[in-house]
PQR file with spaces between the fields and no chain letter, atoms N, CA, C, O and H, PARSE charges and radii, in Angstrom:
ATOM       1  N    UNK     1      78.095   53.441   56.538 -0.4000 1.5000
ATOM       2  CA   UNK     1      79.513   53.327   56.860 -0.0000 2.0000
ATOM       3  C    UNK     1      79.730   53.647   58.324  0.5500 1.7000
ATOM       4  O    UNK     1      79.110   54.614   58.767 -0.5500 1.4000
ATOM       5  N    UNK     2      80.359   53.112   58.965 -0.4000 1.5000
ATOM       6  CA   UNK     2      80.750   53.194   60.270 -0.0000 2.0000
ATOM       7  C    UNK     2      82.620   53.758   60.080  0.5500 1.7000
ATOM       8  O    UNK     2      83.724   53.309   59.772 -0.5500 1.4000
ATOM       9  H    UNK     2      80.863   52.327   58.605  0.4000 1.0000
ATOM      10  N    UNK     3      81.962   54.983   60.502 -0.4000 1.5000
ATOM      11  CA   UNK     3      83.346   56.313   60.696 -0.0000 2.0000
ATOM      12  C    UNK     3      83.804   55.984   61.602  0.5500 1.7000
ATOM      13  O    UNK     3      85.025   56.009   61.450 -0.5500 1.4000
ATOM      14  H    UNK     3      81.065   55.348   60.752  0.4000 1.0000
ATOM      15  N    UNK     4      83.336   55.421   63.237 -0.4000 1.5000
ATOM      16  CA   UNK     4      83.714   56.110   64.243 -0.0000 2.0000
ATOM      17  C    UNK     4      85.548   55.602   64.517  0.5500 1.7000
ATOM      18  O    UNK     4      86.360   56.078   65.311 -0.5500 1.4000
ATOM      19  H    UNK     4      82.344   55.401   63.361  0.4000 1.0000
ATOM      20  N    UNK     5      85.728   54.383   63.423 -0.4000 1.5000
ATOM      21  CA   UNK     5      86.942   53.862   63.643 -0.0000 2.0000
ATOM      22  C    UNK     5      88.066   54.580   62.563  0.5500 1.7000
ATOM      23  O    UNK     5      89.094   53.991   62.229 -0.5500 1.4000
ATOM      24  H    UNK     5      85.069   53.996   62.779  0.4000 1.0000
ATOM      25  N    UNK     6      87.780   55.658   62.177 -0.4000 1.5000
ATOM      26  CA   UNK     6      88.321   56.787   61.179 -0.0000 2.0000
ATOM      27  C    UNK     6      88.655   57.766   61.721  0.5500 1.7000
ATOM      28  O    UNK     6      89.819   58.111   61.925 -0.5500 1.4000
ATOM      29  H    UNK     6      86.945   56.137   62.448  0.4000 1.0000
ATOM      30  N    UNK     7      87.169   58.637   62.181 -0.4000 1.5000
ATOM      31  CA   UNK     7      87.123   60.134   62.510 -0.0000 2.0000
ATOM      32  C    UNK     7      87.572   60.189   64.100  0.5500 1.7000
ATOM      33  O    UNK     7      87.325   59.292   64.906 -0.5500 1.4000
ATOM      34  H    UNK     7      86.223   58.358   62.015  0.4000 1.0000
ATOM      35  N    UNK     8      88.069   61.049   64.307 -0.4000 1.5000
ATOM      36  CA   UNK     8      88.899   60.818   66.005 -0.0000 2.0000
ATOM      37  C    UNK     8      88.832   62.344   66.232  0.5500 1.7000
ATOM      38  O    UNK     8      89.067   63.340   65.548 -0.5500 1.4000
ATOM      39  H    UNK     8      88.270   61.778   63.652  0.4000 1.0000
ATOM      40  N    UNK     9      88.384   62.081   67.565 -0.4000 1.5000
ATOM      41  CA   UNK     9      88.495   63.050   68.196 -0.0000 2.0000
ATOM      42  C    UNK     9      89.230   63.595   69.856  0.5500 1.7000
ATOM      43  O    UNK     9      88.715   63.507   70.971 -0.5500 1.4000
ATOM      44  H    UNK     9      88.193   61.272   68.120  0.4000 1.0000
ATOM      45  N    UNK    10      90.430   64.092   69.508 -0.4000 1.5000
ATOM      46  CA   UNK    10      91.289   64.964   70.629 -0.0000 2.0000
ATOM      47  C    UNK    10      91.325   65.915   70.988  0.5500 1.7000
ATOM      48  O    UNK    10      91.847   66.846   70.375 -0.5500 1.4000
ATOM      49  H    UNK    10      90.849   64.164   68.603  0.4000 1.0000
ATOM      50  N    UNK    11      90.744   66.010   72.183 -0.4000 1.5000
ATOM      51  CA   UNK    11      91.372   67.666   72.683 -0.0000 2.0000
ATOM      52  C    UNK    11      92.520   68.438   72.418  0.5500 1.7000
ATOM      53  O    UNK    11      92.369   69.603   72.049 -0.5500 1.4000
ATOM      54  H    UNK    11      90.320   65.253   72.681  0.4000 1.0000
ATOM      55  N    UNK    12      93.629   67.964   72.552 -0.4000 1.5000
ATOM      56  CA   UNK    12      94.838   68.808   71.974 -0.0000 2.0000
ATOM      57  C    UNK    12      95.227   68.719   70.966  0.5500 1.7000
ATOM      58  O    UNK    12      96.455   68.767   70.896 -0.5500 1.4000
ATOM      59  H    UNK    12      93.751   67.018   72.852  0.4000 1.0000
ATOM      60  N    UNK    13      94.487   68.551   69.699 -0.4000 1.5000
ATOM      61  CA   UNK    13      94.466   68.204   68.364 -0.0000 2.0000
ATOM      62  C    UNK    13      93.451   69.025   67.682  0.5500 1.7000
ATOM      63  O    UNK    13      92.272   68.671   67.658 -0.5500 1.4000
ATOM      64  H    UNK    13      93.489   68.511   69.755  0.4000 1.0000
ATOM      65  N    UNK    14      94.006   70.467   66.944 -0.4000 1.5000
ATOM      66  CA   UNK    14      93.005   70.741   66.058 -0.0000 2.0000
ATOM      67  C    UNK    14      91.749   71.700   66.600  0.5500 1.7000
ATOM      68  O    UNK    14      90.625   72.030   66.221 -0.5500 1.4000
ATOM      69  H    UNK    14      94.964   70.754   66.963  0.4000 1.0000
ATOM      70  N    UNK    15      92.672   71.944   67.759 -0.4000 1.5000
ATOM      71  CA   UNK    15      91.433   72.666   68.939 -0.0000 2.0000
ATOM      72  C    UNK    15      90.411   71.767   69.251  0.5500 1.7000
ATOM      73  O    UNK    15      89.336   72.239   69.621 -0.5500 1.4000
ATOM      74  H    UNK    15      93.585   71.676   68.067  0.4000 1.0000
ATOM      75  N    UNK    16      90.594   70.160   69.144 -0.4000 1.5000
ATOM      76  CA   UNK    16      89.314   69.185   69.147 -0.0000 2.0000
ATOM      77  C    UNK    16      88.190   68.879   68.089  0.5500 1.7000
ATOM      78  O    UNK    16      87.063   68.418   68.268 -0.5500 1.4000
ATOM      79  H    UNK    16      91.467   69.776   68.844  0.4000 1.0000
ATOM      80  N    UNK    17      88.777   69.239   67.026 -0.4000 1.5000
ATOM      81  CA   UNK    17      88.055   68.960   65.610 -0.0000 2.0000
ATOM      82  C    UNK    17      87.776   67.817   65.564  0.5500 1.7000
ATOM      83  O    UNK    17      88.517   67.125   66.263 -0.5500 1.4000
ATOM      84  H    UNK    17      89.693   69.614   66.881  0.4000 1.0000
ATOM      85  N    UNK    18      87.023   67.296   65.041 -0.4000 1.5000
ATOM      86  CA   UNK    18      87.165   65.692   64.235 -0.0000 2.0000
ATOM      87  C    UNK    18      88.152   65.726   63.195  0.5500 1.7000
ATOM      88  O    UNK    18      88.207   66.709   62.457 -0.5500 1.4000
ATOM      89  H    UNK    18      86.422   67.858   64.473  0.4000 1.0000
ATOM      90  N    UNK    19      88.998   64.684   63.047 -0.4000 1.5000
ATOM      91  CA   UNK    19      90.074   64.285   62.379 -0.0000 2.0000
ATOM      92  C    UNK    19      90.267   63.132   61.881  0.5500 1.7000
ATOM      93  O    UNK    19      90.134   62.237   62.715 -0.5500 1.4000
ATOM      94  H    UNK    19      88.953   63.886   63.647  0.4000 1.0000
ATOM      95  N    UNK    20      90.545   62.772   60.785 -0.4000 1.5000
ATOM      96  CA   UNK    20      90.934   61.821   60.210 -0.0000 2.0000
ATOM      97  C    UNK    20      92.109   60.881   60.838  0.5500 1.7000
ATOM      98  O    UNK    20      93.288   61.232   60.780 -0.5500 1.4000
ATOM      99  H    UNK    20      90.653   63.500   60.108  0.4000 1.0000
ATOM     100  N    UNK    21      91.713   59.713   61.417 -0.4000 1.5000
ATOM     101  CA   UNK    21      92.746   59.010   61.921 -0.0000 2.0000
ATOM     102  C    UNK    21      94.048   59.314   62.693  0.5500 1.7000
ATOM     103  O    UNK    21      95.186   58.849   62.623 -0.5500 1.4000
ATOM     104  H    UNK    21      90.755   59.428   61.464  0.4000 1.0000
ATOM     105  N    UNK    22      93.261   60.603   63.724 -0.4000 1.5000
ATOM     106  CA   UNK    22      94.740   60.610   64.204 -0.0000 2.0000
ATOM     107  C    UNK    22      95.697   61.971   63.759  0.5500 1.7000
ATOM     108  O    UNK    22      96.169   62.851   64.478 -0.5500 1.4000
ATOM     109  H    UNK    22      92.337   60.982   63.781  0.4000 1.0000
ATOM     110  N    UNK    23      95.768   61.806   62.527 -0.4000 1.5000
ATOM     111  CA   UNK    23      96.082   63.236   61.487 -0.0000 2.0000
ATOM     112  C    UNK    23      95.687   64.261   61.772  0.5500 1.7000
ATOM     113  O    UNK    23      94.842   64.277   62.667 -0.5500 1.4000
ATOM     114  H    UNK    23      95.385   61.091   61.942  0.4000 1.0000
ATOM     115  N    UNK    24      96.138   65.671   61.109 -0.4000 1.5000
ATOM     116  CA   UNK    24      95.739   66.683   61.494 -0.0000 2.0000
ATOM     117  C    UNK    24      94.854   67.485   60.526  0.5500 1.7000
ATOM     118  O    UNK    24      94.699   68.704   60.454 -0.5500 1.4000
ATOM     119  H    UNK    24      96.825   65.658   60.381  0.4000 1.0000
ATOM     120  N    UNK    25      94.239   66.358   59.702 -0.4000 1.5000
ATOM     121  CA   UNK    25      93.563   66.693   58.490 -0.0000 2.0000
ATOM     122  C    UNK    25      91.838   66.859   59.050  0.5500 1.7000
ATOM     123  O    UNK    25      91.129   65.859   59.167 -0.5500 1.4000
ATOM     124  H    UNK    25      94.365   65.368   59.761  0.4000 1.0000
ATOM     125  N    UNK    26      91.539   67.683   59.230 -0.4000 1.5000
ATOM     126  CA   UNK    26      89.845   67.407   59.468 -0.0000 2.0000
ATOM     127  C    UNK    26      88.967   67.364   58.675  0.5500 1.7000
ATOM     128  O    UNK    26      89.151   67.597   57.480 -0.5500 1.4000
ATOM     129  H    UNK    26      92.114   68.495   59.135  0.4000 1.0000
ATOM     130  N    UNK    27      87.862   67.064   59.174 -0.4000 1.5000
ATOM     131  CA   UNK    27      86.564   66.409   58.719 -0.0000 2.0000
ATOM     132  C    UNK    27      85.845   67.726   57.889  0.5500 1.7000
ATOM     133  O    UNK    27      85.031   67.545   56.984 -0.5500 1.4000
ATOM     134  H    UNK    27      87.712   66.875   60.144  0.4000 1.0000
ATOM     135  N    UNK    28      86.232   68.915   58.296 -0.4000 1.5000
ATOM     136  CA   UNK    28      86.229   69.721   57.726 -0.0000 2.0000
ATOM     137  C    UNK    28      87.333   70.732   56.764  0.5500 1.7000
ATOM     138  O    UNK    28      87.075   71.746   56.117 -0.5500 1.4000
ATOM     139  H    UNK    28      86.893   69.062   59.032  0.4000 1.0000
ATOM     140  N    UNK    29      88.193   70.258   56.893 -0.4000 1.5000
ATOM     141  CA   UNK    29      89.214   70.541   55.804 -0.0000 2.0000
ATOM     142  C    UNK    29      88.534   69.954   54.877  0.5500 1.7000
ATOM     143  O    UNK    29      87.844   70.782   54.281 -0.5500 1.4000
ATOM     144  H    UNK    29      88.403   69.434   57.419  0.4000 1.0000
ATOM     145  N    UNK    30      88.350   68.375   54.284 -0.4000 1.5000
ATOM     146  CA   UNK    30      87.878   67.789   53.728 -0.0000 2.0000
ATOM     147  C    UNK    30      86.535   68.262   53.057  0.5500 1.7000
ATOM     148  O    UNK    30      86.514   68.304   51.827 -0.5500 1.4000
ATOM     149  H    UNK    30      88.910   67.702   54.768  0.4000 1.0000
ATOM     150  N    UNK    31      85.390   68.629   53.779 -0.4000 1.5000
ATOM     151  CA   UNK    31      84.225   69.083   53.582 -0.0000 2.0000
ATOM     152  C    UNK    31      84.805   70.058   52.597  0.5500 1.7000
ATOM     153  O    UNK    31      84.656   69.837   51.395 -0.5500 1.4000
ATOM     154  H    UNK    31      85.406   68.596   54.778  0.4000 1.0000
ATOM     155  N    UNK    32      85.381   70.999   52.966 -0.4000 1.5000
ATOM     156  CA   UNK    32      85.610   72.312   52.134 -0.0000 2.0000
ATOM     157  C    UNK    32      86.406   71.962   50.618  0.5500 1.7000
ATOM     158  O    UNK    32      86.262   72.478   49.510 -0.5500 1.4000
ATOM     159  H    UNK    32      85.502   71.179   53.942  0.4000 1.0000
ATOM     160  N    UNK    33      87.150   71.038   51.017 -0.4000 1.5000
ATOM     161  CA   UNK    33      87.966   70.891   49.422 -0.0000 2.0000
ATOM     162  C    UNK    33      86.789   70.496   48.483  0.5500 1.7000
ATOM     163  O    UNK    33      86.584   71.136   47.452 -0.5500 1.4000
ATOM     164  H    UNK    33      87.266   70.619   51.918  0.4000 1.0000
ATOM     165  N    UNK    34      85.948   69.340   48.881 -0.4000 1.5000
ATOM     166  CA   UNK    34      85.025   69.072   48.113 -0.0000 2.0000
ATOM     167  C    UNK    34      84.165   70.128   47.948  0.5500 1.7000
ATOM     168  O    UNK    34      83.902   70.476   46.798 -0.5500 1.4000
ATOM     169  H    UNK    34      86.114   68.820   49.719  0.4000 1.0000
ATOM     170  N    UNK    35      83.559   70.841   49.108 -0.4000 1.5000
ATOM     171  CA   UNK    35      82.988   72.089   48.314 -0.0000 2.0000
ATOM     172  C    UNK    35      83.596   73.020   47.334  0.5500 1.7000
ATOM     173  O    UNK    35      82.898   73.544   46.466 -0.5500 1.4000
ATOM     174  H    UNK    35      83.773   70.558   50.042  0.4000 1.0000
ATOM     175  N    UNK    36      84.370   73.159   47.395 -0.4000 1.5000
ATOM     176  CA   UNK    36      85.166   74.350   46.637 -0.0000 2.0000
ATOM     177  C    UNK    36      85.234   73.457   45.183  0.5500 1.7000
ATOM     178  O    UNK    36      85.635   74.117   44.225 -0.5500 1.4000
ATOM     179  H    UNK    36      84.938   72.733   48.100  0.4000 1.0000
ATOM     180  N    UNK    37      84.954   72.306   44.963 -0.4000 1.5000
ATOM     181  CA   UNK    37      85.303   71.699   43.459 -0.0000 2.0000
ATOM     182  C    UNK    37      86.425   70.415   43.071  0.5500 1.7000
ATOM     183  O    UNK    37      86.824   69.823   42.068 -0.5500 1.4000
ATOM     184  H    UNK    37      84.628   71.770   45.742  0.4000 1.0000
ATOM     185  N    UNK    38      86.647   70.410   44.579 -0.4000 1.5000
ATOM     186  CA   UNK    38      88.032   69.173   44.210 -0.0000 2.0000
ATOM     187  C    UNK    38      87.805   68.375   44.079  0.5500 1.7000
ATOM     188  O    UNK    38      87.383   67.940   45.150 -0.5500 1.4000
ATOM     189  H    UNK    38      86.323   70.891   45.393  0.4000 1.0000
ATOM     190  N    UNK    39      87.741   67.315   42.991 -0.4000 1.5000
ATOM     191  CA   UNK    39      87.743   65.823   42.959 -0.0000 2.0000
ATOM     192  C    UNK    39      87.778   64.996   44.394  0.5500 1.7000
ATOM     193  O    UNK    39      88.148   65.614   45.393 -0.5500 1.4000
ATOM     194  H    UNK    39      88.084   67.669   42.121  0.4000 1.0000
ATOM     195  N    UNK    40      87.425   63.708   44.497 -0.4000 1.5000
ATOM     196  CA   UNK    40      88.181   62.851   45.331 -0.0000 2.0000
ATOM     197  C    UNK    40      89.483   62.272   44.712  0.5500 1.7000
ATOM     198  O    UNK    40      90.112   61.456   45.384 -0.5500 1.4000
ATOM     199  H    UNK    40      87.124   63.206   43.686  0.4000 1.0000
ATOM     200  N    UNK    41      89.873   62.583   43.652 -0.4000 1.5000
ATOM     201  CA   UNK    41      90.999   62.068   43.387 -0.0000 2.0000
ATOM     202  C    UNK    41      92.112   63.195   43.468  0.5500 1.7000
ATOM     203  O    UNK    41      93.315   62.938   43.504 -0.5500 1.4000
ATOM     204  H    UNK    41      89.361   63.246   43.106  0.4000 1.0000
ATOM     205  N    UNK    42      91.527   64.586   43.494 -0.4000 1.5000
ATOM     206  CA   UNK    42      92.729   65.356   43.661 -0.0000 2.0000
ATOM     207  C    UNK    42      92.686   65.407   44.991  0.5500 1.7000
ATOM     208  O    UNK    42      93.797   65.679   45.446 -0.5500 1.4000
ATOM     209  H    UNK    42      90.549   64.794   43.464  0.4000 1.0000
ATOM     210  N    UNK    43      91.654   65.220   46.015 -0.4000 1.5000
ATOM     211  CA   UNK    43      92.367   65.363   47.285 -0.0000 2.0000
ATOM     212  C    UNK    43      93.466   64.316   47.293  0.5500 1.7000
ATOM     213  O    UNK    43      94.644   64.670   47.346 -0.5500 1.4000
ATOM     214  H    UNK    43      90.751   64.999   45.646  0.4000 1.0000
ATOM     215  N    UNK    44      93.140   63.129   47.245 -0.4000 1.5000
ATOM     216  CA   UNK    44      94.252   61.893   47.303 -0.0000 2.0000
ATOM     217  C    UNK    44      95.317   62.507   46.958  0.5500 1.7000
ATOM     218  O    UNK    44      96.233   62.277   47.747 -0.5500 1.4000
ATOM     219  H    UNK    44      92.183   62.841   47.202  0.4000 1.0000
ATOM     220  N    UNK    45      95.676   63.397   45.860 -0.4000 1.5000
ATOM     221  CA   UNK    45      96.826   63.252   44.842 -0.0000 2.0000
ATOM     222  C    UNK    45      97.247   64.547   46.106  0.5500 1.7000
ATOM     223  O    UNK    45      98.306   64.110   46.553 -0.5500 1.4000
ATOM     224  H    UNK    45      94.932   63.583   45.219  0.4000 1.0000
ATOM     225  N    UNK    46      97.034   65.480   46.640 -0.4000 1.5000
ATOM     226  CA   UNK    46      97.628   65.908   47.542 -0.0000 2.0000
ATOM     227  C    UNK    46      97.886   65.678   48.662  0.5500 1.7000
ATOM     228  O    UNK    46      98.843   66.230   49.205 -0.5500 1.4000
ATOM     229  H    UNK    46      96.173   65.835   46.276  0.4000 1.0000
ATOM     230  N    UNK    47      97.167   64.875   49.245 -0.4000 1.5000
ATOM     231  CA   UNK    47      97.450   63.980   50.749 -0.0000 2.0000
ATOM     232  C    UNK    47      97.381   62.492   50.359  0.5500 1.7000
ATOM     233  O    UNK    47      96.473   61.778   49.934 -0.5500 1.4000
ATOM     234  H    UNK    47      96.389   64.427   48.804  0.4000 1.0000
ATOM     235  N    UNK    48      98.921   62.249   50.718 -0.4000 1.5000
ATOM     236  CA   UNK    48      99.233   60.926   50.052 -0.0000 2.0000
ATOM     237  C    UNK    48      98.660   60.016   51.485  0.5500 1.7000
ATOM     238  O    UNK    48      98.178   58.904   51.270 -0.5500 1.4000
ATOM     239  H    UNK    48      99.659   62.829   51.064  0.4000 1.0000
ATOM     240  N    UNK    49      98.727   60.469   52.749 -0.4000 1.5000
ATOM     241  CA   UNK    49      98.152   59.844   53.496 -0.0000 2.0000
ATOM     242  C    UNK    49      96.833   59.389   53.319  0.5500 1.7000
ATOM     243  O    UNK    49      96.391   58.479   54.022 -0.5500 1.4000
ATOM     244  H    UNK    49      99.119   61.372   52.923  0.4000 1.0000
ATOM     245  N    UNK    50      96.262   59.858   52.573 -0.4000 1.5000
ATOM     246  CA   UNK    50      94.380   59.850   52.824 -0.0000 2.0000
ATOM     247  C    UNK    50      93.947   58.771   52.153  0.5500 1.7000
ATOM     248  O    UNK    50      94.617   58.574   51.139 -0.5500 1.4000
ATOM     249  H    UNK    50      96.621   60.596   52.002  0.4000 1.0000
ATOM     250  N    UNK    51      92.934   57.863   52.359 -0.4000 1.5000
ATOM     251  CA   UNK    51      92.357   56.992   51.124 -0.0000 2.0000
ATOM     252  C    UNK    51      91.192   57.411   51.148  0.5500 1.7000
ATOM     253  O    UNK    51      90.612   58.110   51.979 -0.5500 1.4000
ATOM     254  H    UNK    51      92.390   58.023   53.182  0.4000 1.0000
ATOM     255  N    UNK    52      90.681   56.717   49.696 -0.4000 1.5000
ATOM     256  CA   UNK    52      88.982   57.104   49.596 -0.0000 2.0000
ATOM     257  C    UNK    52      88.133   56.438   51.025  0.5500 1.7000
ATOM     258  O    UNK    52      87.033   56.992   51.022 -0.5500 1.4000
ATOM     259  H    UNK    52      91.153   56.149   49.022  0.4000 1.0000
ATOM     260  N    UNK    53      88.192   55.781   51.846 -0.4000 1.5000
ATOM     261  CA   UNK    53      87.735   55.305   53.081 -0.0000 2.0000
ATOM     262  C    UNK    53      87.409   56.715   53.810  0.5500 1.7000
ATOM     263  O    UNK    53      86.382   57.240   54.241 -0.5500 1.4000
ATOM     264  H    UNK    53      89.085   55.331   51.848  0.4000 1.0000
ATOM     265  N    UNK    54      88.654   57.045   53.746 -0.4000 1.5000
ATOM     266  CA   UNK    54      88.954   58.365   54.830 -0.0000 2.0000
ATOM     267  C    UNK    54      88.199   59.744   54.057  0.5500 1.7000
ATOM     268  O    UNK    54      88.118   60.812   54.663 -0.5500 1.4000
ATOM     269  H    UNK    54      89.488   56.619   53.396  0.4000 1.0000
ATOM     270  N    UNK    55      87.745   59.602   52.868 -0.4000 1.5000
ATOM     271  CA   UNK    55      86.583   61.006   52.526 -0.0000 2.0000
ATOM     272  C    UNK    55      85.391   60.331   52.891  0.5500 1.7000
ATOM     273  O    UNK    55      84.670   60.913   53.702 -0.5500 1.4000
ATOM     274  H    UNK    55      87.810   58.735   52.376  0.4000 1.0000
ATOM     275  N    UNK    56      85.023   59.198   52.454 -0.4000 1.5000
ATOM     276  CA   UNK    56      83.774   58.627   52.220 -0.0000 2.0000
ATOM     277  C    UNK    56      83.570   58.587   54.089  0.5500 1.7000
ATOM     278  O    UNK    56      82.445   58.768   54.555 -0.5500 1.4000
ATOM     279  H    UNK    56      85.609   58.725   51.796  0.4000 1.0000
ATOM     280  N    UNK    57      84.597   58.374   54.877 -0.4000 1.5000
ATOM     281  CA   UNK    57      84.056   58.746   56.086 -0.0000 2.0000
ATOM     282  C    UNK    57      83.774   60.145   56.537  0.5500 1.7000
ATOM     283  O    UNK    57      82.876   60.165   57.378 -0.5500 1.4000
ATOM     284  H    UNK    57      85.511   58.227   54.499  0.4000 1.0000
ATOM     285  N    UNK    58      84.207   61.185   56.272 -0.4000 1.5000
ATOM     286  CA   UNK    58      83.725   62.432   56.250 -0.0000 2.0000
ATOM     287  C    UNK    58      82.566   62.776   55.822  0.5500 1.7000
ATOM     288  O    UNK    58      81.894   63.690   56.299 -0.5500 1.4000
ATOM     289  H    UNK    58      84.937   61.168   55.588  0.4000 1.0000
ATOM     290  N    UNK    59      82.338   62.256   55.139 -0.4000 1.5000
ATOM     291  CA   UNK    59      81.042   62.803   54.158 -0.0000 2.0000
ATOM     292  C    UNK    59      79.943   61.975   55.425  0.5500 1.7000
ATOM     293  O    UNK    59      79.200   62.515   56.243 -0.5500 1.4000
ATOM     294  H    UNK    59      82.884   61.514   54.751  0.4000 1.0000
ATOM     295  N    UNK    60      80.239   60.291   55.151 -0.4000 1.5000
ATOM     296  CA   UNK    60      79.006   59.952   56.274 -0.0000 2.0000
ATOM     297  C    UNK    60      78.774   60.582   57.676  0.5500 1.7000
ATOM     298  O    UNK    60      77.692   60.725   58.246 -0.5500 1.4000
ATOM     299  H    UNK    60      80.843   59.852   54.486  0.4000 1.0000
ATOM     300  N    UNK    61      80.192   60.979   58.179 -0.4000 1.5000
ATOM     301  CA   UNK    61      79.656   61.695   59.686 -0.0000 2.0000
ATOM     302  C    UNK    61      79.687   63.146   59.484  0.5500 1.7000
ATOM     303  O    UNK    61      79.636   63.878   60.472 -0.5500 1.4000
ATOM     304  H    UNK    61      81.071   60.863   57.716  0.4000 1.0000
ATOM     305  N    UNK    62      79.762   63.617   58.349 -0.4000 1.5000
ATOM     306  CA   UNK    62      78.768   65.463   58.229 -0.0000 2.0000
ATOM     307  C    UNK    62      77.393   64.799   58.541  0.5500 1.7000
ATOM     308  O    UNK    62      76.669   64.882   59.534 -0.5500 1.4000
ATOM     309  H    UNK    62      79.804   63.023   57.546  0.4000 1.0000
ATOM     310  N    UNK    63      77.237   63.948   57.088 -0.4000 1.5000
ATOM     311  CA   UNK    63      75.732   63.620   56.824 -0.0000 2.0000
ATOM     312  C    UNK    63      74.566   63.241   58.499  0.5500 1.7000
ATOM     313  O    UNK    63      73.444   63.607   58.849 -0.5500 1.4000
ATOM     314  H    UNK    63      77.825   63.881   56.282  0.4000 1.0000
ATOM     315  N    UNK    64      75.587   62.393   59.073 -0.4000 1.5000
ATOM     316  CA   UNK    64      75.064   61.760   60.673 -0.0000 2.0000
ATOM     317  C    UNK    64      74.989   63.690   61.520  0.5500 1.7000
ATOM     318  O    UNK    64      74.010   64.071   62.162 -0.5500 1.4000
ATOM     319  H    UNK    64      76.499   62.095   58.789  0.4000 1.0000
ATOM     320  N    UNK    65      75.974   64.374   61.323 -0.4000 1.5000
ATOM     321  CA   UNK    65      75.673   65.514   62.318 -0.0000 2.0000
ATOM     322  C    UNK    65      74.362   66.231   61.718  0.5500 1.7000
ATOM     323  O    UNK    65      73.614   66.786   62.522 -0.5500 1.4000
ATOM     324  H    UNK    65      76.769   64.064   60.802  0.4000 1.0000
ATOM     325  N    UNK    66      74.079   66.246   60.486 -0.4000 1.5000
ATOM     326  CA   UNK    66      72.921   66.597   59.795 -0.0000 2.0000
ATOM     327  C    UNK    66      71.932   66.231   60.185  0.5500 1.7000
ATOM     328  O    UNK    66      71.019   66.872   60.705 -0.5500 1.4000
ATOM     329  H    UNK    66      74.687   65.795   59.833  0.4000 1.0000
ATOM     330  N    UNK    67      72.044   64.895   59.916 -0.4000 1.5000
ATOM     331  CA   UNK    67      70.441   64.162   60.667 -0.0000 2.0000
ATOM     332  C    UNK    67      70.649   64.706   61.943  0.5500 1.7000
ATOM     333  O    UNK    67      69.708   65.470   62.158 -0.5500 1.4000
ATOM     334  H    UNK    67      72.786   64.374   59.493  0.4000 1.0000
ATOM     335  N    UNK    68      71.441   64.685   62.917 -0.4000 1.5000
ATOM     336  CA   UNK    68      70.376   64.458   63.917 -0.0000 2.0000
ATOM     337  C    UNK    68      70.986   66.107   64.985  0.5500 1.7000
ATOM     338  O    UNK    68      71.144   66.159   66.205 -0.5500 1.4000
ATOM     339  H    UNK    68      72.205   64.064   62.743  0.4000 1.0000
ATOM     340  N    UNK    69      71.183   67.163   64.023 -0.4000 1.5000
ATOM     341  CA   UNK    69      70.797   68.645   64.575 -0.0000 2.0000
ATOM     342  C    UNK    69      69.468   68.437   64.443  0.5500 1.7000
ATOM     343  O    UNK    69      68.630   67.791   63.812 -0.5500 1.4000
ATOM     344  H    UNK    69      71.055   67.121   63.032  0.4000 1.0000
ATOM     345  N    UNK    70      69.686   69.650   65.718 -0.4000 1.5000
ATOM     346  CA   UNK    70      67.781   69.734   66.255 -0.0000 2.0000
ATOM     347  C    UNK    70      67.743   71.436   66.311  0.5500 1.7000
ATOM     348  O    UNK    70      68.205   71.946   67.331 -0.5500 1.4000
ATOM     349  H    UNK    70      70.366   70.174   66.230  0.4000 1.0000
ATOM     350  N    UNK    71      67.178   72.378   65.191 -0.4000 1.5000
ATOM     351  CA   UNK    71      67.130   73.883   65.630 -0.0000 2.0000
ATOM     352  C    UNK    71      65.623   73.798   66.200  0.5500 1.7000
ATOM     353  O    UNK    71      64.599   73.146   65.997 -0.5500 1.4000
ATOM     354  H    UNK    71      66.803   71.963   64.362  0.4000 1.0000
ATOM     355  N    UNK    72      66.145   74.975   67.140 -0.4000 1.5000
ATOM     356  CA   UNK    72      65.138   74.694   67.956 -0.0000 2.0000
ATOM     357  C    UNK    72      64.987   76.510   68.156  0.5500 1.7000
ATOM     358  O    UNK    72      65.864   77.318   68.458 -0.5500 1.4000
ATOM     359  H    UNK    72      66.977   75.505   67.305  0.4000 1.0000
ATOM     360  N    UNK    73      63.273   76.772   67.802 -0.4000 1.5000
ATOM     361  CA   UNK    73      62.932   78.634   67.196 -0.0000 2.0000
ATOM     362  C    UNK    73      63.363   78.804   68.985  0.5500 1.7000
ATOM     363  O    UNK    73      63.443   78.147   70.023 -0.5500 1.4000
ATOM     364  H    UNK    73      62.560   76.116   67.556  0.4000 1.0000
ATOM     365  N    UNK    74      63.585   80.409   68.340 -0.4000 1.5000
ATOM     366  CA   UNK    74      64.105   81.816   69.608 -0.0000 2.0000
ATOM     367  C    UNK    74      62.731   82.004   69.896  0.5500 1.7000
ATOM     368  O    UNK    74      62.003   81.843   68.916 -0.5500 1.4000
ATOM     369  H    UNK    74      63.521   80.942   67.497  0.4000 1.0000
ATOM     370  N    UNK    75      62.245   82.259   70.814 -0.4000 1.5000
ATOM     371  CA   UNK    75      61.070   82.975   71.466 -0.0000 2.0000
ATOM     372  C    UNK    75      61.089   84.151   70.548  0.5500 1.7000
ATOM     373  O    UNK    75      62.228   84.227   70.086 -0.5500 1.4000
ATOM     374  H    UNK    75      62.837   82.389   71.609  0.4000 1.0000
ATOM     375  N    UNK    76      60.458   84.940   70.160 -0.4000 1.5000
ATOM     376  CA   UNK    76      59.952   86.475   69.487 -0.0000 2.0000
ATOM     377  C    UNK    76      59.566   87.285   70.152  0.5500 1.7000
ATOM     378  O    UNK    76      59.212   88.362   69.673 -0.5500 1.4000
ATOM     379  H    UNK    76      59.533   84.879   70.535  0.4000 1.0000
């Protein structure tokens, strides 16, 4: 899936979060509802703005920041 025409990112928005279209909903708001147990259908049913596009893009650009972190060991 190609997010980048979804997830947006502003400096004076969100302290510069990634955000859903503009909105003040982030990529991590999102992350967390689904962690915590929420359906994709109860997020919808509380943000009437959101469509399934707009999780299924969250999820692919966590997944993209996943791949391509690099930890890199502390000296000892």
């Amino acid at each position: 899936m190609d997010y980048r025409k979804i997830i947006t990112i502003e400096p004076g928005k969100r302290g510069g979060k990634p955000c859903i279209r503009g909105l003040r909903i982030t990529v991590g708001d999102v992350l967390g509802y689904l962690a915590s147990g929420m359906s994709m259908a109860e997020i919808l049913m509380d943000f009437d703005e959101l469509k399934e596009e707009d999780i299924r893009a969250c999820l692919a650009y966590a997944a993209d920041r996943e791949r391509f972190t690099m930890i890199i060991p502390s000296a000892a």
